[in-house]
Gaussian input, Z-matrix of N, CA and C with variables (Angstrom, degrees):
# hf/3-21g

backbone

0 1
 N
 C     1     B1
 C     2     B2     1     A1
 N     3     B3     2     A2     1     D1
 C     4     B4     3     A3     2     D2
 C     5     B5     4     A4     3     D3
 N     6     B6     5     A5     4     D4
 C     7     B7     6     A6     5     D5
 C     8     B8     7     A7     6     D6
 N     9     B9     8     A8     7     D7
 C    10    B10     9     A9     8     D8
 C    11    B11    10    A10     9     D9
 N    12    B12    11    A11    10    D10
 C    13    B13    12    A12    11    D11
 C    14    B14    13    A13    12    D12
 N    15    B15    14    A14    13    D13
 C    16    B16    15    A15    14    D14
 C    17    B17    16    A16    15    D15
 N    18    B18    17    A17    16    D16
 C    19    B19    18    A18    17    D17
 C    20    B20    19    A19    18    D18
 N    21    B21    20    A20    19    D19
 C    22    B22    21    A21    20    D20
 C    23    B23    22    A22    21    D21
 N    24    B24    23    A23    22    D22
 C    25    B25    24    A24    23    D23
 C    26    B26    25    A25    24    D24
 N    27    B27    26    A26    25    D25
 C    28    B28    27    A27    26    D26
 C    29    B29    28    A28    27    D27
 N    30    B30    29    A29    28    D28
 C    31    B31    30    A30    29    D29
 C    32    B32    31    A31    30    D30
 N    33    B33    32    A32    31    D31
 C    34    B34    33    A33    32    D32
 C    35    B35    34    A34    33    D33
 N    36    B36    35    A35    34    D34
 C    37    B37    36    A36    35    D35
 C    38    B38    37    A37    36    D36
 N    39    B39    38    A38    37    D37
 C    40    B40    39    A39    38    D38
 C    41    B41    40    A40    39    D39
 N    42    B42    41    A41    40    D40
 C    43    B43    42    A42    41    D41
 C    44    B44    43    A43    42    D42
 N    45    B45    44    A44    43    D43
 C    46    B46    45    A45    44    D44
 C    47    B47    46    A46    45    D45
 N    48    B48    47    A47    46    D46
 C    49    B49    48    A48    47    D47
 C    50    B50    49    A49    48    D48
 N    51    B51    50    A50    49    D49
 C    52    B52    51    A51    50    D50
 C    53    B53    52    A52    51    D51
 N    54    B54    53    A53    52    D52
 C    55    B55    54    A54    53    D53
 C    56    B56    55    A55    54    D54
 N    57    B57    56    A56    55    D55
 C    58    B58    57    A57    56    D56
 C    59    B59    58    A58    57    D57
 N    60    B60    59    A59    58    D58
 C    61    B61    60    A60    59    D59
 C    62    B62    61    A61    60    D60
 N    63    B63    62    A62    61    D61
 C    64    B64    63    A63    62    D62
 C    65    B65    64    A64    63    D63
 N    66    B66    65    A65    64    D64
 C    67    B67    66    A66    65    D65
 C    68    B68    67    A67    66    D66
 N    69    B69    68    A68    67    D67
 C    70    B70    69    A69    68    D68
 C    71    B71    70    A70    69    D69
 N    72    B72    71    A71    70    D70
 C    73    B73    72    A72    71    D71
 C    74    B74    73    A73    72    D72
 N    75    B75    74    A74    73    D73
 C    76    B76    75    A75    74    D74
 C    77    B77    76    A76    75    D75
 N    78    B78    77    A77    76    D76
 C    79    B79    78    A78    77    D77
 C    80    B80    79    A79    78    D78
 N    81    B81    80    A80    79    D79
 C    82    B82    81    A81    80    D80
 C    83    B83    82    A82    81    D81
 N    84    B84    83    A83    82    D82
 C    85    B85    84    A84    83    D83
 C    86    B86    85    A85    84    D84
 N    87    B87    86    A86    85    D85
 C    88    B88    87    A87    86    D86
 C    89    B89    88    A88    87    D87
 N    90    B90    89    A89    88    D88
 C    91    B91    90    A90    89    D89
 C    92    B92    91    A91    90    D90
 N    93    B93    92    A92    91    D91
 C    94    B94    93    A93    92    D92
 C    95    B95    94    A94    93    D93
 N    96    B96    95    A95    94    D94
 C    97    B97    96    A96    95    D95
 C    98    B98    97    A97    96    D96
 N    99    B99    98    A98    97    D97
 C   100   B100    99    A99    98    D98
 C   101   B101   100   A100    99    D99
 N   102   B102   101   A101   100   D100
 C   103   B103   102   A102   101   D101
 C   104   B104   103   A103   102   D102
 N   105   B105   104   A104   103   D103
 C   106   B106   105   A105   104   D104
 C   107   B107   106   A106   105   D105
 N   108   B108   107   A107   106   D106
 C   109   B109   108   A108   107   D107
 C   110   B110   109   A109   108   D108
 N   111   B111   110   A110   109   D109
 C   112   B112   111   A111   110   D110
 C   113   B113   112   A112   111   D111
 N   114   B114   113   A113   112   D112
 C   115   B115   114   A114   113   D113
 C   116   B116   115   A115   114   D114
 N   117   B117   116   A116   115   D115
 C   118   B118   117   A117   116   D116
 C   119   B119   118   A118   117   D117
 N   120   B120   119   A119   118   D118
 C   121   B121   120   A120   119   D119
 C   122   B122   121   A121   120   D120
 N   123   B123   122   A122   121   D121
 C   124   B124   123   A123   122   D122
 C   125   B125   124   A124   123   D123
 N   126   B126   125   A125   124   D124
 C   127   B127   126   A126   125   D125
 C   128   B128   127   A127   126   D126
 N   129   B129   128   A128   127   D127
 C   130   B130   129   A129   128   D128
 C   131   B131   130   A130   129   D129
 N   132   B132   131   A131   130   D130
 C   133   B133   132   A132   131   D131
 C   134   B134   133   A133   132   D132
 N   135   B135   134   A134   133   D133
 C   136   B136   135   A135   134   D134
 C   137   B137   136   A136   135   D135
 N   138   B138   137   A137   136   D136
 C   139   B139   138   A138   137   D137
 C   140   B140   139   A139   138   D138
 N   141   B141   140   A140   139   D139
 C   142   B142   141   A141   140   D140
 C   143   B143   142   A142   141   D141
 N   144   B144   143   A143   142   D142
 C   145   B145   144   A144   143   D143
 C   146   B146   145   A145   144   D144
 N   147   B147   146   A146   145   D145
 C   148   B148   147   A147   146   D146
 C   149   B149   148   A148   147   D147
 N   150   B150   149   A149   148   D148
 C   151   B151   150   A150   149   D149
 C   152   B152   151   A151   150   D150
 N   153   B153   152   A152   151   D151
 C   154   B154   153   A153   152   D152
 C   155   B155   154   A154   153   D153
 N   156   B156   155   A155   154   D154
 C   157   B157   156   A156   155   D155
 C   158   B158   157   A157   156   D156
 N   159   B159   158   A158   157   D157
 C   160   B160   159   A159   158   D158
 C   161   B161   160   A160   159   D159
 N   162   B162   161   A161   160   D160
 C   163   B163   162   A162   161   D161
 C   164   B164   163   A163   162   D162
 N   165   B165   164   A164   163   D163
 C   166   B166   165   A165   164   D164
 C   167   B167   166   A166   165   D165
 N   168   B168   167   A167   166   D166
 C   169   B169   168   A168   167   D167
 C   170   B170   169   A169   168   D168
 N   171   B171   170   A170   169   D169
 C   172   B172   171   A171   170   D170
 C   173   B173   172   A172   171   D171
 N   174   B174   173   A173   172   D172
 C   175   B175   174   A174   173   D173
 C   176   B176   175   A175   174   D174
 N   177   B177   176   A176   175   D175
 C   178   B178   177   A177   176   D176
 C   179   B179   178   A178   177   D177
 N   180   B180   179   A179   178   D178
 C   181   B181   180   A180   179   D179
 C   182   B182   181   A181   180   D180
 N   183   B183   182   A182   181   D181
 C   184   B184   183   A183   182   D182
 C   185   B185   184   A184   183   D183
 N   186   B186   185   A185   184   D184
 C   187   B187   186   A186   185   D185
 C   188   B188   187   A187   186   D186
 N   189   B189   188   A188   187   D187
 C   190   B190   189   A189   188   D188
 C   191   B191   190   A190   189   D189
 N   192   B192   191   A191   190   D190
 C   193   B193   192   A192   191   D191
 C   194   B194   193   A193   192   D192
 N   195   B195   194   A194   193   D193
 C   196   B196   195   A195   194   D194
 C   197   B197   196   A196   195   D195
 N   198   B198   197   A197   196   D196
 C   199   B199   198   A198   197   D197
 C   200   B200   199   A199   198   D198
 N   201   B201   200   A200   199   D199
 C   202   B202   201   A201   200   D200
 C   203   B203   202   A202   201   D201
 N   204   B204   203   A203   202   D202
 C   205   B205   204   A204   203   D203
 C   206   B206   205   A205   204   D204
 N   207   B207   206   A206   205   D205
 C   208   B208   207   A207   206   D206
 C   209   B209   208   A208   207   D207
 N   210   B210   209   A209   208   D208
 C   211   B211   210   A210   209   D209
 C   212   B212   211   A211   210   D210
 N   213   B213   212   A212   211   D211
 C   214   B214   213   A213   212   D212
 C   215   B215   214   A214   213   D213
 N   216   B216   215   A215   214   D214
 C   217   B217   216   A216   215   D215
 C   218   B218   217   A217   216   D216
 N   219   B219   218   A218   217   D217
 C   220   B220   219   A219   218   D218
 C   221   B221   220   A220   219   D219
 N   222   B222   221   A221   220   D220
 C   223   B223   222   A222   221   D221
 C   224   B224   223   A223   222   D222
 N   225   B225   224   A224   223   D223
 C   226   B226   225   A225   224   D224
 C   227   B227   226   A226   225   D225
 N   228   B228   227   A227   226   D226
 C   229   B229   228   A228   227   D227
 C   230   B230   229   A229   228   D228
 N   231   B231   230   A230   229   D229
 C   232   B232   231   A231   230   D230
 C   233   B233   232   A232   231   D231
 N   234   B234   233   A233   232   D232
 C   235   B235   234   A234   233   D233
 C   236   B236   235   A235   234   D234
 N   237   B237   236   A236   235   D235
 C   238   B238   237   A237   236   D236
 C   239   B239   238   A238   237   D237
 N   240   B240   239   A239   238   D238
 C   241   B241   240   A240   239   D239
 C   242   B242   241   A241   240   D240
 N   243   B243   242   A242   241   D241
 C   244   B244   243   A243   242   D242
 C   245   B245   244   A244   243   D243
 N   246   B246   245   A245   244   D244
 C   247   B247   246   A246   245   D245
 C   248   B248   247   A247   246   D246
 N   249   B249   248   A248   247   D247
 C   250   B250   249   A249   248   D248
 C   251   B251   250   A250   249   D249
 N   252   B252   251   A251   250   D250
 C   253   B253   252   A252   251   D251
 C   254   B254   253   A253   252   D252
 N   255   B255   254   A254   253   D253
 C   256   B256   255   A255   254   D254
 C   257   B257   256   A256   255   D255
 N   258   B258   257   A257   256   D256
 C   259   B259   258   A258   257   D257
 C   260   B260   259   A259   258   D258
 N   261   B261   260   A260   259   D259
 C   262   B262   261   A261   260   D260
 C   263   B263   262   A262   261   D261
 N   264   B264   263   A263   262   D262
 C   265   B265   264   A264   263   D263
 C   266   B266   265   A265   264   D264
 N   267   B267   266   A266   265   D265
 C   268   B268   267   A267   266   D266
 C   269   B269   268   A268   267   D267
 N   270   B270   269   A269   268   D268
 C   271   B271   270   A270   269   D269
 C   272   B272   271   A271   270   D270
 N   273   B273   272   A272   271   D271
 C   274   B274   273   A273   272   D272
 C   275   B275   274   A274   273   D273
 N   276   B276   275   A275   274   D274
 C   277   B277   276   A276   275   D275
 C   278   B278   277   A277   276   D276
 N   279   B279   278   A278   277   D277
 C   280   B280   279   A279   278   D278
 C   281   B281   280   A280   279   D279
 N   282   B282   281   A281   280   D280
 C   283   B283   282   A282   281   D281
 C   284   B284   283   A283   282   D282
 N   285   B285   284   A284   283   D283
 C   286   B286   285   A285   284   D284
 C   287   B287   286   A286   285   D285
 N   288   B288   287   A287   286   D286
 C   289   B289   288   A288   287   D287
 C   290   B290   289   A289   288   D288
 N   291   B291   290   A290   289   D289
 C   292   B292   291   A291   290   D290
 C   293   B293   292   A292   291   D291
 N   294   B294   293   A293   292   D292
 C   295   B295   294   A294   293   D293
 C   296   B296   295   A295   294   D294
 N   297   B297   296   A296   295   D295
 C   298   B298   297   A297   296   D296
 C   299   B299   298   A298   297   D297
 N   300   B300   299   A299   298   D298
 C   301   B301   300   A300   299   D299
 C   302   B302   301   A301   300   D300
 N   303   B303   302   A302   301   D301
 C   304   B304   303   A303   302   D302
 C   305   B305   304   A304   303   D303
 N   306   B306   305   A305   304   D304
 C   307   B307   306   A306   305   D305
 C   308   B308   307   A307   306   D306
 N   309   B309   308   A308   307   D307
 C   310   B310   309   A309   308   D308
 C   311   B311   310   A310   309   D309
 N   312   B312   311   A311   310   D310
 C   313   B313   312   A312   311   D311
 C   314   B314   313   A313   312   D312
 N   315   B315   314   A314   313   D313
 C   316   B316   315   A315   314   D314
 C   317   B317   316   A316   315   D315

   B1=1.4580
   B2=1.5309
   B3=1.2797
   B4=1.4487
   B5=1.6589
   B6=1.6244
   B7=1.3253
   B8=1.7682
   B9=0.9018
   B10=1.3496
   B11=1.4668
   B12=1.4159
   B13=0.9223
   B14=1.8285
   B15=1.4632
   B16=1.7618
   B17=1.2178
   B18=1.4079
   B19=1.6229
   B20=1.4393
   B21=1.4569
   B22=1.2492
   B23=2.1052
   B24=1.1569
   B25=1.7018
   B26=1.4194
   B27=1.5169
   B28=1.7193
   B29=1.3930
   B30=0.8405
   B31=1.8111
   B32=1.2149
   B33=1.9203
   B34=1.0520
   B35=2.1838
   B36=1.3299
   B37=1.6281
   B38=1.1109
   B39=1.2997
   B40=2.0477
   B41=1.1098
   B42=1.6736
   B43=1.4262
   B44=1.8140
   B45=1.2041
   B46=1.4614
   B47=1.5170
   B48=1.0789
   B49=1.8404
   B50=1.2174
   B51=1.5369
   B52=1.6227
   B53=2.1101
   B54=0.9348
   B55=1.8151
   B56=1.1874
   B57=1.6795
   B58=2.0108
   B59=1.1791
   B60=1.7231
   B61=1.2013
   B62=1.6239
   B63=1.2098
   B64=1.3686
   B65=1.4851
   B66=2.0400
   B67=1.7372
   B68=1.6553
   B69=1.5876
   B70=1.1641
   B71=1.3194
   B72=1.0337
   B73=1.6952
   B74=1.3016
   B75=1.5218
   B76=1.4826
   B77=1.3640
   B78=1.8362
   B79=1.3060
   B80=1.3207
   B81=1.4346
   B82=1.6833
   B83=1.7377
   B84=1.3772
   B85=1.4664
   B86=1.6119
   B87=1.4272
   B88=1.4148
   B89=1.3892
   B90=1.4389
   B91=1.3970
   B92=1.7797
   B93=0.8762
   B94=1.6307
   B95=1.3398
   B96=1.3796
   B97=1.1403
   B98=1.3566
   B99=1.5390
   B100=1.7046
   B101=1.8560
   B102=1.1030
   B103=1.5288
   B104=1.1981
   B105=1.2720
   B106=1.2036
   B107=1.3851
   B108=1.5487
   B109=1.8225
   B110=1.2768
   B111=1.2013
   B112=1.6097
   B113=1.9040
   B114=1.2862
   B115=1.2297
   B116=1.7746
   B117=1.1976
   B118=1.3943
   B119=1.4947
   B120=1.2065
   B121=1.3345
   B122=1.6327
   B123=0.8920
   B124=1.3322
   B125=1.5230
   B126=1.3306
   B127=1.4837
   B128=2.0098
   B129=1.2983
   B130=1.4453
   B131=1.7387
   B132=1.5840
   B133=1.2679
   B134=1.4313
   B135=1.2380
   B136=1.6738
   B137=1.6831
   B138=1.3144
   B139=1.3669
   B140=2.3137
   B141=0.6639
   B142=1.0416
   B143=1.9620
   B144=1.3224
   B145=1.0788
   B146=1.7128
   B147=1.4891
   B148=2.0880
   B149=1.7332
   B150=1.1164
   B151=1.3688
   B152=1.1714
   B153=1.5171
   B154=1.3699
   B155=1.3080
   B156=1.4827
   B157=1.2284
   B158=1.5959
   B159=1.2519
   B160=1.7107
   B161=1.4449
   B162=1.1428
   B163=1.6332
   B164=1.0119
   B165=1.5373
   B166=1.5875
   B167=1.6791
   B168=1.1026
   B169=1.4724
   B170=1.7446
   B171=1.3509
   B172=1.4411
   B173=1.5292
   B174=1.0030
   B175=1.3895
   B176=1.7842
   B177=1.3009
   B178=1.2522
   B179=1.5423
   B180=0.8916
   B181=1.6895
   B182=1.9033
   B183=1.2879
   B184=1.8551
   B185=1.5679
   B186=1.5507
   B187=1.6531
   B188=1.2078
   B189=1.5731
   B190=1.4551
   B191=1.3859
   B192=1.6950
   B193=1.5380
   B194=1.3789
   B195=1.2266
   B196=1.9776
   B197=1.3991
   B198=1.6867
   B199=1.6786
   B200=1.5561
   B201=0.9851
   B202=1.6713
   B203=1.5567
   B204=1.6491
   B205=1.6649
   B206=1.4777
   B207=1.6370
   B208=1.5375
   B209=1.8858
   B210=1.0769
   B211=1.2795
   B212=1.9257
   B213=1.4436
   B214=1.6150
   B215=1.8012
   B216=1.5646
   B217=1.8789
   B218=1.3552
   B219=1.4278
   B220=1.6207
   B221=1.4484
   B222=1.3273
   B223=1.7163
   B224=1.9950
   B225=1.4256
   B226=1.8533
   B227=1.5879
   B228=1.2596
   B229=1.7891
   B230=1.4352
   B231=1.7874
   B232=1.0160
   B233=1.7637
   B234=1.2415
   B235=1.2579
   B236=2.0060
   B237=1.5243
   B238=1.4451
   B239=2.0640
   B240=0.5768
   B241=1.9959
   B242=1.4255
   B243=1.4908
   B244=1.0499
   B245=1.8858
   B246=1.5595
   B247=1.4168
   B248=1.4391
   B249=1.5526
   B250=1.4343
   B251=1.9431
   B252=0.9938
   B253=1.5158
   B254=1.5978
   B255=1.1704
   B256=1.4387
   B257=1.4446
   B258=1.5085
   B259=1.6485
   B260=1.2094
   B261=1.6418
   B262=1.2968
   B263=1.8432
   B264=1.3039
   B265=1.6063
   B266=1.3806
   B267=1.1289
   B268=1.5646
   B269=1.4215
   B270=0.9433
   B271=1.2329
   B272=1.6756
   B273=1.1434
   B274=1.5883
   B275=1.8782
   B276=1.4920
   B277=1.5809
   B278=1.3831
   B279=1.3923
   B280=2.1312
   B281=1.4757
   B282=0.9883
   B283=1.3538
   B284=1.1961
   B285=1.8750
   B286=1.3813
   B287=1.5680
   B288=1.3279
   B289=1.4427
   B290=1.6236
   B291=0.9615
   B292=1.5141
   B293=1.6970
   B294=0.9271
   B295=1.9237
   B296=1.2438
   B297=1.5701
   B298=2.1042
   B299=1.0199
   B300=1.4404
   B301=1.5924
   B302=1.4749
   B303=1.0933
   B304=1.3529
   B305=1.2546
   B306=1.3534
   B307=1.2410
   B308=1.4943
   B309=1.5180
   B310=1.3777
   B311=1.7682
   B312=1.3777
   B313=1.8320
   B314=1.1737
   B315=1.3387
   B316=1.7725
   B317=1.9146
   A1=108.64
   A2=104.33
   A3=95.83
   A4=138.84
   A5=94.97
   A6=121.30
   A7=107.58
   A8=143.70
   A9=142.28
   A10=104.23
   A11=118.97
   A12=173.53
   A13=97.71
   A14=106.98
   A15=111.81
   A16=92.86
   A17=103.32
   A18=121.17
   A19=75.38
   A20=133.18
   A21=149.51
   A22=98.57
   A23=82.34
   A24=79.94
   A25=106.55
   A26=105.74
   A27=87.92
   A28=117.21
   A29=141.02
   A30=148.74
   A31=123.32
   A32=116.03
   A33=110.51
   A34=90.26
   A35=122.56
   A36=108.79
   A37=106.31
   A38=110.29
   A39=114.98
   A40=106.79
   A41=124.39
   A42=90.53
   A43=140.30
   A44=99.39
   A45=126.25
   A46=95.71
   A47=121.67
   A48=144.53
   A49=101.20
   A50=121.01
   A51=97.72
   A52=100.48
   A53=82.74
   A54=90.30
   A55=138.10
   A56=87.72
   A57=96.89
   A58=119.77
   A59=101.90
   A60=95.30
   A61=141.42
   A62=110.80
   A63=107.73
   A64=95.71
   A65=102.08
   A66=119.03
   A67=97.36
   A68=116.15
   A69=118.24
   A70=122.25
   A71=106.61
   A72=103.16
   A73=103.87
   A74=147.11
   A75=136.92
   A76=127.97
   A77=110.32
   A78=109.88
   A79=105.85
   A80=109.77
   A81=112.53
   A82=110.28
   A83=108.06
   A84=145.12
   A85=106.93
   A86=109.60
   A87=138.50
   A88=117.99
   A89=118.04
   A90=123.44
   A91=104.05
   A92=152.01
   A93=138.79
   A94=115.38
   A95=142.68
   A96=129.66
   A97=130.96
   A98=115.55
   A99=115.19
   A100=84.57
   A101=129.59
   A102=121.79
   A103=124.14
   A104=111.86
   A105=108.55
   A106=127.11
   A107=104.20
   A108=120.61
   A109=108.94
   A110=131.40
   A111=123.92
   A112=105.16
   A113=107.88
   A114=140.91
   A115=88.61
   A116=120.28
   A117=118.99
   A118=123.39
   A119=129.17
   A120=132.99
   A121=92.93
   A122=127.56
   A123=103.42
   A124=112.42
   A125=130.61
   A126=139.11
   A127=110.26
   A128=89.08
   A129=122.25
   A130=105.07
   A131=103.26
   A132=95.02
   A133=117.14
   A134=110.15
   A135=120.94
   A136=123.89
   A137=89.98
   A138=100.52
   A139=100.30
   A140=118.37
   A141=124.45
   A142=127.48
   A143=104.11
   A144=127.13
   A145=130.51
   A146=86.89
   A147=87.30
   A148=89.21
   A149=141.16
   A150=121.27
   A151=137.48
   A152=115.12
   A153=124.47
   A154=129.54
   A155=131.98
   A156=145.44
   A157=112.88
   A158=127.39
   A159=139.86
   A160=100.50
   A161=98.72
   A162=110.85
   A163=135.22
   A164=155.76
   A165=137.57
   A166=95.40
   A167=124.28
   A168=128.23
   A169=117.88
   A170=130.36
   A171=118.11
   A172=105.73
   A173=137.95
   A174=124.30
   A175=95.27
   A176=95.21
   A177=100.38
   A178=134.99
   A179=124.67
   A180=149.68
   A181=79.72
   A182=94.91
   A183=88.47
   A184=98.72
   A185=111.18
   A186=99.96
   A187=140.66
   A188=113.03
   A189=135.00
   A190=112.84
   A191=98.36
   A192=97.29
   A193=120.39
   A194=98.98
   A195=118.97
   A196=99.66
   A197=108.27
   A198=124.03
   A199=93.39
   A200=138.09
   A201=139.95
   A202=90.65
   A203=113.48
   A204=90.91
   A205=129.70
   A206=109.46
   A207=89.60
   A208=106.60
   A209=154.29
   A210=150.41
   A211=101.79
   A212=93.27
   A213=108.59
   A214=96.96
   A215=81.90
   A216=78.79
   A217=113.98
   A218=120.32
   A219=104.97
   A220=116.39
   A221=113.86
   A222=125.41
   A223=93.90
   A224=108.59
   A225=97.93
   A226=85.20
   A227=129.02
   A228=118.36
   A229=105.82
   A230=132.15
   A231=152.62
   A232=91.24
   A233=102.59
   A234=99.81
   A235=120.27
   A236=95.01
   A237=99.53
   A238=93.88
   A239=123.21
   A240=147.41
   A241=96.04
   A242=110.37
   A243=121.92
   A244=98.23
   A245=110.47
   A246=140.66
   A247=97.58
   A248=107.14
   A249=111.26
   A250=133.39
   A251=94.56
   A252=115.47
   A253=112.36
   A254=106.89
   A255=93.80
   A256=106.16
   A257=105.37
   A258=105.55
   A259=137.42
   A260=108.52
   A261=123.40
   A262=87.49
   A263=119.56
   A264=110.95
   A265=96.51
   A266=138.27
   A267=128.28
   A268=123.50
   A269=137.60
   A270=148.75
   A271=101.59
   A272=120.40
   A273=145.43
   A274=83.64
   A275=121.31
   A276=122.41
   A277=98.27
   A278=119.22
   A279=111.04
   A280=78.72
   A281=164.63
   A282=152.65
   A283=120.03
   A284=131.06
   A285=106.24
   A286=103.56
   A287=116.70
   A288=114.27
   A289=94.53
   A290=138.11
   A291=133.44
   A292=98.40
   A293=110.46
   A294=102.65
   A295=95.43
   A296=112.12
   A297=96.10
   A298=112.55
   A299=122.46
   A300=134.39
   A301=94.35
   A302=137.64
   A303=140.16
   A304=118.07
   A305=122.28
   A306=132.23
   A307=105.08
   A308=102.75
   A309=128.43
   A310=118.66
   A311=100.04
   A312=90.52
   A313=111.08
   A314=130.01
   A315=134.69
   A316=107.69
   D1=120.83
   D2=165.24
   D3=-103.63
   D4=122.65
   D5=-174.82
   D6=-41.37
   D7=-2.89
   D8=-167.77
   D9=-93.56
   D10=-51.66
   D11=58.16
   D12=89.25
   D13=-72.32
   D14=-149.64
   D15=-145.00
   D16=133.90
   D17=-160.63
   D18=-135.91
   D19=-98.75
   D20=-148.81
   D21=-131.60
   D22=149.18
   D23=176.82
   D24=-114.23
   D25=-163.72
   D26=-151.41
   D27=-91.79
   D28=-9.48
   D29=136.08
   D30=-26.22
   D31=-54.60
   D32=-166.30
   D33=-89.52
   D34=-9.23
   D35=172.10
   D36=-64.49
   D37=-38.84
   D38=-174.38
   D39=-67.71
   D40=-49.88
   D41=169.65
   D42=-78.91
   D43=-3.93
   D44=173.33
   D45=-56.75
   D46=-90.77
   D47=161.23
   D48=-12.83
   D49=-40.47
   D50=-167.58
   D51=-96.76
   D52=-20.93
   D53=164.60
   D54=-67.82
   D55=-29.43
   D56=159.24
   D57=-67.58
   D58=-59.96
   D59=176.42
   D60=-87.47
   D61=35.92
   D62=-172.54
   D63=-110.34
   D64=-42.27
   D65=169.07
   D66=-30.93
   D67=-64.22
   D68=-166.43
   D69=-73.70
   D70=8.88
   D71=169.48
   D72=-117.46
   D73=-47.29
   D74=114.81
   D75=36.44
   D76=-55.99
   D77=-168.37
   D78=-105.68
   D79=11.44
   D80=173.16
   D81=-66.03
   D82=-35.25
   D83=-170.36
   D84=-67.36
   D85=-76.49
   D86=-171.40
   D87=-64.94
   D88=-179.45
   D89=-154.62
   D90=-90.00
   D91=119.57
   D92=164.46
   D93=-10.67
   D94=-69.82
   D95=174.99
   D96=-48.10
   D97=-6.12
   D98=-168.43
   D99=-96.28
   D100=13.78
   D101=147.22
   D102=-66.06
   D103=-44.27
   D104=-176.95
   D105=-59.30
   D106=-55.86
   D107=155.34
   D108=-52.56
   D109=-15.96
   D110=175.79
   D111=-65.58
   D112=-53.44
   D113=-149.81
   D114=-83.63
   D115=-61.95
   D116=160.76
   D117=-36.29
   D118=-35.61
   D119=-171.06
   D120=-96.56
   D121=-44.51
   D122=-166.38
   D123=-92.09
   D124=8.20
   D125=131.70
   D126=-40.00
   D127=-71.23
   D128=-175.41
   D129=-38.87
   D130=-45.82
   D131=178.88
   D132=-91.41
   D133=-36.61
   D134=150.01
   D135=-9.03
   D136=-66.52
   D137=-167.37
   D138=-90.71
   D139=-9.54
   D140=148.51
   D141=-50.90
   D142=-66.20
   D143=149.33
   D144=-32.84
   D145=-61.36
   D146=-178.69
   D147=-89.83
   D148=-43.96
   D149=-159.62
   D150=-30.44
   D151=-51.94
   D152=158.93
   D153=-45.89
   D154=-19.91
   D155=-176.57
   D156=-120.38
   D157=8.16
   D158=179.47
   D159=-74.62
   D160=167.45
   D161=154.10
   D162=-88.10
   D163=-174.92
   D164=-135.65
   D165=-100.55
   D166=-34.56
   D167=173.70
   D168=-87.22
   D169=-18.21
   D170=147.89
   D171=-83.56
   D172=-22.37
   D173=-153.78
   D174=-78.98
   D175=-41.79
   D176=165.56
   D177=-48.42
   D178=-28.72
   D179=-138.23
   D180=-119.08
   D181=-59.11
   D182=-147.23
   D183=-77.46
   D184=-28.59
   D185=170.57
   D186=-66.61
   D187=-23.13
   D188=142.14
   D189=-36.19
   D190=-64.80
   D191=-174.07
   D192=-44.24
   D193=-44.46
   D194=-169.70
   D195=-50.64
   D196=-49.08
   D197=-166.13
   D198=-59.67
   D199=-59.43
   D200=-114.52
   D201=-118.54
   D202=-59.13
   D203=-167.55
   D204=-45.10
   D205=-60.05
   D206=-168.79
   D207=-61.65
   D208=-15.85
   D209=161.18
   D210=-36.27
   D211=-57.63
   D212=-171.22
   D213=-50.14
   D214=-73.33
   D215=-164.23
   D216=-58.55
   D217=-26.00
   D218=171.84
   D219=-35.98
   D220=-52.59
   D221=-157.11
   D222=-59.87
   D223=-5.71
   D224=-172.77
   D225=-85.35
   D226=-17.16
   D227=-168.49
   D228=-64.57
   D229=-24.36
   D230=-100.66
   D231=-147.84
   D232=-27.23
   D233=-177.41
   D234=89.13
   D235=3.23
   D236=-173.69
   D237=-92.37
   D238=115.52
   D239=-170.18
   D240=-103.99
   D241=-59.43
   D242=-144.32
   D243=-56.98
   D244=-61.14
   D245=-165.89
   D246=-51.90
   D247=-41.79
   D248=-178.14
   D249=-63.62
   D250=-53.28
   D251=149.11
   D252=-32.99
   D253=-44.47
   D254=-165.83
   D255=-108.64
   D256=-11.92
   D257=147.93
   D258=-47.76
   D259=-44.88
   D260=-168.32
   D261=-86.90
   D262=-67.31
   D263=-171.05
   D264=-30.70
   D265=-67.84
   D266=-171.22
   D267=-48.19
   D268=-67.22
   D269=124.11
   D270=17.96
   D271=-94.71
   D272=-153.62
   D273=-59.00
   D274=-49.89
   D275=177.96
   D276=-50.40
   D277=-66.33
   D278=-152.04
   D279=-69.28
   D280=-44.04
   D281=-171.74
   D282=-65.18
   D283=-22.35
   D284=159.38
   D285=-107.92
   D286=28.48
   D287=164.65
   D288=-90.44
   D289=-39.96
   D290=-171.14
   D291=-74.15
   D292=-7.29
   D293=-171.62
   D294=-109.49
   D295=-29.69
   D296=172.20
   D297=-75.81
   D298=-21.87
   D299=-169.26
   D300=-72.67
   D301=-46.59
   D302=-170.82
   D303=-85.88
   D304=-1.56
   D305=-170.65
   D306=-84.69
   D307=-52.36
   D308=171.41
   D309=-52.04
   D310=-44.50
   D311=179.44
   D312=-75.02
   D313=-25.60
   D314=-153.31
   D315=-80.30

């Protein structure tokens, strides 16, 4: 199978697609910050989605991700910002360490 190839198949894009855009019509309504958690969840479900089909170093990365975000973004209901931020900075780092890493084998 090639990995180049299959990210998500076409069910789980449709429902991806319909989650963007409904999020985005949603936040016409809602407070500014529920973007951010918008944008968080649909990573969250994202990586849910491709994990099973990644390679041994995203699969890794994105099943964590799957594990950890909503935990992460809960703590913004809570008023903790601060913790979060530096969730995501971490996060957003092993993620362009896996894209330089890949830059290099290809």
């Amino acid at each position: 199978m090639d990995k180049e190839k299959i990210a998500i198949n076409e069910n789980e894009a449709i429902e991806l697609m319909a989650y963007i855009l409904t999020s985005s019509e949603g936040l016409m309504e809602e407070p500014p910050h529920y973007a951010i958690l918008r944008m968080v969840s649909i990573a969250d479900r994202l990586a849910g989605m491709w994990a099973p089909r990644a390679s041994k170093d995203l699969a890794k990365y994105l099943d964590e991700l799957n594990k950890r975000m909503p935990v992460e973004s809960a703590a913004t209901q809570g008023d903790d910002t601060e913790s979060f931020e530096k969730y995501l900075e971490e996060t957003i780092g092993e993620l362009a360490k896996i894209v330089k890493d890949r830059e290099f084998k290809e």
